[in-house]
N, C-alpha and C positions, 0 to 999 in steps of 0.2 A: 504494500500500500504506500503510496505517495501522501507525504505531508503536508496539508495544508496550511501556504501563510499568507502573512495579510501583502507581502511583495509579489504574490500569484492571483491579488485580485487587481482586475482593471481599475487604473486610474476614475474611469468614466463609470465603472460601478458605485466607486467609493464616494465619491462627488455625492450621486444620488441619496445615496446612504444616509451619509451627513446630512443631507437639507431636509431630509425626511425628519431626521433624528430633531435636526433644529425645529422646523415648523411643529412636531408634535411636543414638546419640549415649550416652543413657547407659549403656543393653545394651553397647556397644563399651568405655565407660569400666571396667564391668566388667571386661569380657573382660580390656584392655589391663593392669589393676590383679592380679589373680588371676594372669597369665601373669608377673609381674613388670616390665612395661614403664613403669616409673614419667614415664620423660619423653612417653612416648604418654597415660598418665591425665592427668598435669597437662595436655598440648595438648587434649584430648577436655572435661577439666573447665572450660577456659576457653573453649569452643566451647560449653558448657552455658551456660553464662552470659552468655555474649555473645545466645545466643538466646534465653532466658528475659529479658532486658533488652528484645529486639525485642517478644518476646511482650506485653510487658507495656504497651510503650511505644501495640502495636493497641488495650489496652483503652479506651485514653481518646480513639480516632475513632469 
C-alpha cells in the first residue's frame, strides 16, 4: 500500500478544501457570536485564520 500525504494532494484540491473549511467556519463564527458564545467566536475566529494563513501560504506553490 502506498502512503498517503498531504504533498500527493493537488494544489487545486487543497484551495477548495480551505475555502470550504473557511466559509463553514465563518457561518459557525456567526452563529457562535449572535447566540452569545463569545469564547466559541474567538476559538472559530482563530481557526479562520489559522486557515486563511494555510490558504495563503498554497498560493505561492
Amino acid at each position: 500500500m502506498s502512503e498517503e500525504t498531504a504533498s500527493s494532494i493537488p494544489a487545486r484540491t487543497l484551495r477548495v478544501v480551505y475555502l470550504v473549511g473557511i466559509a463553514l467556519n465563518a457561518v459557525a463564527l456567526v452563529i457562535a457570536a449572535q447566540a452569545g458564545q463569545m469564547a466559541g467566536a474567538l476559538t472559530l475566529g482563530l481557526i479562520l485564520v489559522y486557515l486563511g494563513i494555510r490558504y495563503r501560504m498554497l498560493g505561492g506553490s
